[in-house]
C-alpha positions, 0 to 999 in steps of 0.5 A, spaced: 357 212 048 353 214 042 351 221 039 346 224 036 347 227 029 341 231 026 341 235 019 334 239 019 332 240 012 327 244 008 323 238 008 326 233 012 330 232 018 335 226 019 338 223 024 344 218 025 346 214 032 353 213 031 358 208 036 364 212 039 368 210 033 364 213 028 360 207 026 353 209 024 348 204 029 342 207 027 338 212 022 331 215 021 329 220 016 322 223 016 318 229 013 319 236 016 313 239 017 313 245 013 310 252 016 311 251 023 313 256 027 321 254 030 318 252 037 313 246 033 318 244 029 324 244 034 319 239 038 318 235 032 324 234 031 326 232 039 320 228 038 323 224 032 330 224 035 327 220 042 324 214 037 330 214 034 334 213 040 328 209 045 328 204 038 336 203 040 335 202 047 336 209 049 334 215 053 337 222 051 341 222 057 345 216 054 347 221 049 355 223 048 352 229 045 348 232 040 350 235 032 345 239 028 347 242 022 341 247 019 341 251 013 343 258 013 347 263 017 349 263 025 352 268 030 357 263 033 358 268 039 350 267 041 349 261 039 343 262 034 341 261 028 340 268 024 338 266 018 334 259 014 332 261 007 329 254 006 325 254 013 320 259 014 322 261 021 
């Protein structure tokens, strides 16, 4: 099985593939578009993560799982990010 890494960055979005043992299968990283409200941007981000994985022969069911890592600060009891000080949501 594969997962999904995904670091969302002020500018950028970059994701990784990795094999279960780690190994990094495939990589993309593409511009952040800036301004967008979070529900745009969140489907920019998807849509950059369904090329990432169709380009290694994958649908997003295929996926052992999924990591995000975002700037700021979340409320790990909701489950929500509180604060983003490098994205204008």
């Amino acid at each position: 099985m594969r997962g999904l890494g995904i670091d969302v960055g002020g500018t950028t979005v970059t994701m990784v593939l990795v094999e279960s043992d780690g190994r990094v299968a495939a990589a993309r990283e593409e511009p952040m578009p800036v301004g967008l409200p979070a529900p745009a941007a969140l489907k920019c981000v998807a849509a950059t993560a369904r090329v990432l994985a169709a380009g290694a022969g994958l649908e997003p069911r295929d996926l052992a799982g999924i990591g995000l890592a975002m700037p700021g600060t979340v409320d790990g009891e909701r489950g929500v990010l509180r604060s983003a000080p490098n994205l204008p949501w």
